[in-house]
C-alpha positions in Angstrom: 27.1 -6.6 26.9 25.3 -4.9 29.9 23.1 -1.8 29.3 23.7 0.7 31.9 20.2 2.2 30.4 17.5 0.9 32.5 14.5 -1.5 30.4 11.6 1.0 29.6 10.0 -1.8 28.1 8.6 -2.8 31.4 6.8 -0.5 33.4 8.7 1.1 36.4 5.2 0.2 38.5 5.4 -3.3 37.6 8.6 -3.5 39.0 10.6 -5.7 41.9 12.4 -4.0 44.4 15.9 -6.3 42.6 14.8 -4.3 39.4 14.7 -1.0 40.9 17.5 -1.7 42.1 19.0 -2.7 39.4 18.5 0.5 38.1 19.7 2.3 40.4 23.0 0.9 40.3 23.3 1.4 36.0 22.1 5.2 36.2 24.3 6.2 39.4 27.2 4.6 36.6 25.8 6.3 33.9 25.6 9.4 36.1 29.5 9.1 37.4 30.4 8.7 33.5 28.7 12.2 32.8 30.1 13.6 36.0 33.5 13.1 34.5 33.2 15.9 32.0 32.2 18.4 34.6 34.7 17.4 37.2 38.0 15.4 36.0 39.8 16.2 39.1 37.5 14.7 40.8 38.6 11.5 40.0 42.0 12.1 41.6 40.4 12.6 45.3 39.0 9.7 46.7 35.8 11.9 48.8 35.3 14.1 46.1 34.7 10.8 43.3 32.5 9.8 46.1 30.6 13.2 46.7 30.3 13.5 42.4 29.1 9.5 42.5 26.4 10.4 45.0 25.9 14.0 43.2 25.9 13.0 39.4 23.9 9.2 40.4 21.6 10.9 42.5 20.3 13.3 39.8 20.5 10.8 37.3 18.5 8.1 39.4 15.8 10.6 41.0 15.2 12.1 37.2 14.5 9.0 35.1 13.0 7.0 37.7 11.1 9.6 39.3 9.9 11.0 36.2 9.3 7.4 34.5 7.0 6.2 37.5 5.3 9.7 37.3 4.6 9.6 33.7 2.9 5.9 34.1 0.6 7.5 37.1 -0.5 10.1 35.0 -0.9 7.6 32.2 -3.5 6.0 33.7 -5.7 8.6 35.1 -4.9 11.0 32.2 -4.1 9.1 28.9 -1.8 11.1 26.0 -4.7 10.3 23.8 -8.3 10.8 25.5 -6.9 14.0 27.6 -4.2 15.9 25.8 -4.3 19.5 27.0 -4.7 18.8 30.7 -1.6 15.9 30.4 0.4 18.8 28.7 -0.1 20.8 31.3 0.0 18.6 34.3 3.8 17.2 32.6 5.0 20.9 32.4 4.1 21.6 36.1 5.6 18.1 36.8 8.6 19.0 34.8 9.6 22.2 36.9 8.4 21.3 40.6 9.6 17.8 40.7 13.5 18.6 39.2 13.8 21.6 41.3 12.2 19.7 44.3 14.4 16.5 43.8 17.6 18.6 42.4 16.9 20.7 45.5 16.9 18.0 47.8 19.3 16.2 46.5 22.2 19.2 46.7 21.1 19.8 50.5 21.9 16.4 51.1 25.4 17.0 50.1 25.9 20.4 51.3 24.8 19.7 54.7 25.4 15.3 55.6 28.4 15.2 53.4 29.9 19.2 53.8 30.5 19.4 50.4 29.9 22.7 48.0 28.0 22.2 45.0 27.5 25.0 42.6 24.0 24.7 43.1 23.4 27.4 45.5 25.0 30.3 42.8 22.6 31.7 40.7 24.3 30.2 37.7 24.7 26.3 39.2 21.1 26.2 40.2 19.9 27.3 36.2 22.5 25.0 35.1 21.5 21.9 36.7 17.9 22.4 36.9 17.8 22.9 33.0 19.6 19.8 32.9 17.5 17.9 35.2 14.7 19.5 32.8 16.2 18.0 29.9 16.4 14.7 31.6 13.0 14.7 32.2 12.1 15.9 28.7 13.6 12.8 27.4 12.4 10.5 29.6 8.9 12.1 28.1 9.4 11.8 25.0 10.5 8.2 25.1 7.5 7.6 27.3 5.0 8.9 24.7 7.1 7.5 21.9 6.2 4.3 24.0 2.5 4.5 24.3 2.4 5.4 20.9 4.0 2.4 19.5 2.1 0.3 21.9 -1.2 2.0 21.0 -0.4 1.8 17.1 0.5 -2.1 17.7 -2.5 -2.9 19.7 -4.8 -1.1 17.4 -3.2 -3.5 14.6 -3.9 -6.6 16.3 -7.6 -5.4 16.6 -8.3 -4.5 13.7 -6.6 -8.2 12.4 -8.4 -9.8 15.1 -12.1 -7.7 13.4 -10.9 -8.7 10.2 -10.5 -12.4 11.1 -13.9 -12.3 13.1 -15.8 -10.3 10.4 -14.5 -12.9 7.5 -15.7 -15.7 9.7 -18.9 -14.5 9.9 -19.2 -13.6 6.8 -18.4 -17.1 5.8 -20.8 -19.1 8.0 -23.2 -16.5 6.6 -22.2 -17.6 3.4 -22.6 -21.2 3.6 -26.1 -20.5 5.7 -27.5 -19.4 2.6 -27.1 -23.0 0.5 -29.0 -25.0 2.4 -32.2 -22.9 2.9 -32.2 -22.3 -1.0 -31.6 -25.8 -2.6 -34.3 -27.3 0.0 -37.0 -25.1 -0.5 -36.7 -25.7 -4.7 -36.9 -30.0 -3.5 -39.4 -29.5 -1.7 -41.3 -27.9 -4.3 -40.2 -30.7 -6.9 -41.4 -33.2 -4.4 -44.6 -31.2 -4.3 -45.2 -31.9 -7.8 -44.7 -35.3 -8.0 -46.8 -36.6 -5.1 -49.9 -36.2 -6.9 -48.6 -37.1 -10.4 -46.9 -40.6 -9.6 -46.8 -42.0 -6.1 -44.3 -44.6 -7.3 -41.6 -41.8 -8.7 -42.7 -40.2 -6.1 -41.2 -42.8 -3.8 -38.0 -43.3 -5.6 -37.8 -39.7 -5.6 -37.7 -39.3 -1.7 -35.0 -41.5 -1.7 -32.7 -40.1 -4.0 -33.8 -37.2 -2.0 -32.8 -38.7 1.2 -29.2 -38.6 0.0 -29.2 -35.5 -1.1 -30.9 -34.6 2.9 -27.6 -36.7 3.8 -24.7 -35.0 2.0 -26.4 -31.9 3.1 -25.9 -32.5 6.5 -22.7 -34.3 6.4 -20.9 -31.1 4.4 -23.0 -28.2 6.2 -19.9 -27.5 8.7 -17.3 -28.1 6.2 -15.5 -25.7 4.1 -14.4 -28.4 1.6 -15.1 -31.9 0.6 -13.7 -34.2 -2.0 -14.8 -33.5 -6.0 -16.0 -37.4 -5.9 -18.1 -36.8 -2.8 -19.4 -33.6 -4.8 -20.0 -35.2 -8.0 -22.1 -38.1 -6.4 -24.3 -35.6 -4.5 -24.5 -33.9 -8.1 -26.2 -36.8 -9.6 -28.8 -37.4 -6.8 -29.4 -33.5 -7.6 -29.5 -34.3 -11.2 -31.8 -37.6 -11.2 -34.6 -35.6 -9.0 -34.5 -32.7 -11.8 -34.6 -35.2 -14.2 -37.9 -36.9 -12.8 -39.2 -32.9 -13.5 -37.5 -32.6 -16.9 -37.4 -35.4 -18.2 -34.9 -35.2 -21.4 -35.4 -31.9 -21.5 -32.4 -31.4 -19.0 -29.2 -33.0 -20.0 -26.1 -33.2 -18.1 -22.6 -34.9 -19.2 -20.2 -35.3 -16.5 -16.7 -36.2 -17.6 -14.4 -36.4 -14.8 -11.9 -38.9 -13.9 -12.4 -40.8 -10.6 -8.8 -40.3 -10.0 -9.2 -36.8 -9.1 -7.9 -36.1 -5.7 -8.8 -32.9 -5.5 -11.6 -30.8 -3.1 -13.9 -28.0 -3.5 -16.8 -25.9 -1.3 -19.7 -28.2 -0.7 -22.8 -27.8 -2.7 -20.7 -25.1 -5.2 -21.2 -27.4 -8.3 -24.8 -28.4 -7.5 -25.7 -24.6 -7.0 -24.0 -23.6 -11.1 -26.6 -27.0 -12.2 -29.8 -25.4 -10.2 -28.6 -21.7 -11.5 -28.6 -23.2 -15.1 -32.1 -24.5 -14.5 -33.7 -21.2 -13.1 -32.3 -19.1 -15.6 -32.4 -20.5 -19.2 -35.4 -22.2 -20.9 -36.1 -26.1 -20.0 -38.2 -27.8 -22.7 -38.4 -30.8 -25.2 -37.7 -28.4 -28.1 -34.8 -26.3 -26.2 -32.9 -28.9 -24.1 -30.5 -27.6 -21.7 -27.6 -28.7 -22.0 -25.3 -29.2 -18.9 -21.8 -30.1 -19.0 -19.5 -30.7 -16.6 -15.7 -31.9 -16.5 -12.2 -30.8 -15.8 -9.2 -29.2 -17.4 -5.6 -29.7 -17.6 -4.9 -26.2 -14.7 -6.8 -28.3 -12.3 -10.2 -26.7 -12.5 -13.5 -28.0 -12.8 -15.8 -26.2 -15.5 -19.7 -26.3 -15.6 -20.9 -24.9 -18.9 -24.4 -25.1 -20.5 -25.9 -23.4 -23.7 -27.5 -20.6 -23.2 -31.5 -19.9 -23.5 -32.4 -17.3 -21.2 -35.6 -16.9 -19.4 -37.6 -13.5 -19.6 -37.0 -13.2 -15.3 -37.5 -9.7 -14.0 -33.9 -8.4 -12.6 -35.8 -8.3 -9.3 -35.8 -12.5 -9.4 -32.4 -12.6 -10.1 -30.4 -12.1 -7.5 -27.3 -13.4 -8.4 -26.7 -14.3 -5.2 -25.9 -18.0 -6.3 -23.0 -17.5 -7.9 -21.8 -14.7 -5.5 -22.2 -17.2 -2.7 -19.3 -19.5 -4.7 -17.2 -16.4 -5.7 -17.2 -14.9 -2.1 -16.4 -18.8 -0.6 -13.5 -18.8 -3.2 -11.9 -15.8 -1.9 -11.2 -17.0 1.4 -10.0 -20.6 0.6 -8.2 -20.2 -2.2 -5.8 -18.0 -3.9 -7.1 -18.9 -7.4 -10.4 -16.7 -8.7 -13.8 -18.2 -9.8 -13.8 -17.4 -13.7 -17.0 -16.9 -15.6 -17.7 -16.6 -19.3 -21.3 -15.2 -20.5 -21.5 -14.7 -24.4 -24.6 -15.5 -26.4 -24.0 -19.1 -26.6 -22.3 -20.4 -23.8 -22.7 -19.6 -19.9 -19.7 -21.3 -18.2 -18.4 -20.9 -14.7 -14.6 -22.6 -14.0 -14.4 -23.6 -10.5 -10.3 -24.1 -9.0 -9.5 -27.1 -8.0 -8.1 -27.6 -4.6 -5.4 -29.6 -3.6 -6.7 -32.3 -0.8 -4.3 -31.8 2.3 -2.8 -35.3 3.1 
């Protein structure tokens, strides 16, 4: 099915001269359909269908495209939005001069090339058609702001998805930023230590320690790796907090090798080194550390619970925030935590490793 409405999707400015004309030919049809109503006998007389085709098209073609490329001129020196009293005012005077210019113009035509009588020289005809015209051009308006507004609504949606996606992005490398920074700084220290107490622990030390530097490095632009390639960065972690601790720090780590599955780099090491800064360390009060996996494919870390005496001020939290805020944007599953006055345990999801 043809339209005989011309595309307002595309703006009149942007046009070919085919397009335009185009146009042209659908609202001069459009125009002779209308005519119809006002003058059926028209369509028995040869010259007077022609003088009502030129009549009716021409009022039809000089108000929607006249009025639709004015409207996009005045869009873009004075927007709906930024300038709305003076583009009211300027489409009112537009309204009235341009119709009664163009309906004017258009009615000499045909009284004086084609010898025809219009009624648009009676006091009557010429309110009439110019209130007509006027309503033409109303509509054309109104579809014209409708337009922009759509537009404008649309294109204020994409931004703000495109912020969104640029502000979680950031937020995320921001994110993973934090873990490396944090888990060096508490080696370093550990390596500190044993320097002057053994030079030979010391040694096997740095090279535990180089692994750990390795995995690091490897996983620092990744938002997952494998739970194997995890869990052997998790004993490095634990065998250099073991040189510290001694027995004093125990961790059990029951998890198939099987286990295809993936999680954020360093998430499981940080829930070992949060265990250690919070809760007491000591021959007399082992900690505890357990870590293995459940049948609704998550991965728990729990340890008993011994707190320290830290001052809130030392406890940021921002540990375990890191993992819970790196959960929400790769998976749909939540980071579940269970504090009584036994147990601490944090149950990390499992997720599924993309073939």
């Amino acid at each position: 099915m043809i339209s005989l409405v011309p595309n307002l999707k595309k703006c009149e400015l942007d046009k070919s001269w085919k397009e335009h004309l185009r146009d042209c030919l659908y609202l001069s049809i459009l125009g002779l359909g209308v005519g119809y109503f006002f003058c059926t006998s028209c369509f028995q007389d040869p010259y007077k269908l022609l003088v009502l085709y030129i009549l009716s098209g021409g009022i039809w073609i000089s108000q929607w495209k006249g009025h639709s490329i004015i409207h996009e001129l005045l869009d873009r020196r004075y927007p709906w939005f930024d300038r709305t009293g003076l583009r009211v005012l300027l489409t009112i005077a537009q309204l009235l001069i341009y119709t009664t210019v163009s309906i004017t113009i258009i009615n000499g035509f045909v009284e004086l090339v084609l010898n025809a009588r219009t009624p648009y020289f009676t006091r009557e005809g010429f309110m009439t058609i110019n209130l007509a015209s006027i309503g033409i051009g109303t509509l054309i308006t109104l579809v014209s702001l409708s337009s922009q507004f759509l537009q404008s609504w649309r294109q204020a949606e994409i931004n703000a998805e495109k912020l969104k996606a640029a502000h979680i992005s950031s937020q995320f490398e921001t994110l993973k930023s934090q873990v490396n920074p944090h888990f060096l700084f508490n080696s370093l220290n550990v390596l500190t230590n044993l320097v002057y107490d053994n030079q030979d622990t010391a040694a096997k030390f740095i090279k535990q320690l180089s692994e750990v530097y390795r995995y690091v490095l490897e996983s620092r632009d990744k938002n997952l790796v494998s739970l194997q390639s995890e869990l052997e960065f998790v004993k490095s972690f634990v065998f250099l907090q073991k040189m510290r601790f001694g027995e004093s720090l125990r961790v059990n780590i029951n998890v198939s090798e099987e286990e295809n599955y993936q999680v954020p780099p360093l998430a499981v090491q940080m829930l070992i080194e949060n265990a250690i800064k919070h809760n007491i360390v000591s021959k007399k009060n082992p900690l505890i550390v357990e870590i293995y996996t459940d049948d609704a494919k998550g991965i728990i870390v729990k340890n008993n619970l011994q707190r320290k005496n830290i001052i809130p001020e030392e406890s940021s939290g921002i540990g375990l925030k890191n993992i819970t805020e790196r959960y929400k944007y790769l998976s749909n599953s939540e980071v579940e935590i269970e504090d009584n006055d036994e147990i601490f345990s944090v149950r990390l999801p499992l997720i599924v490793e993309a073939n």
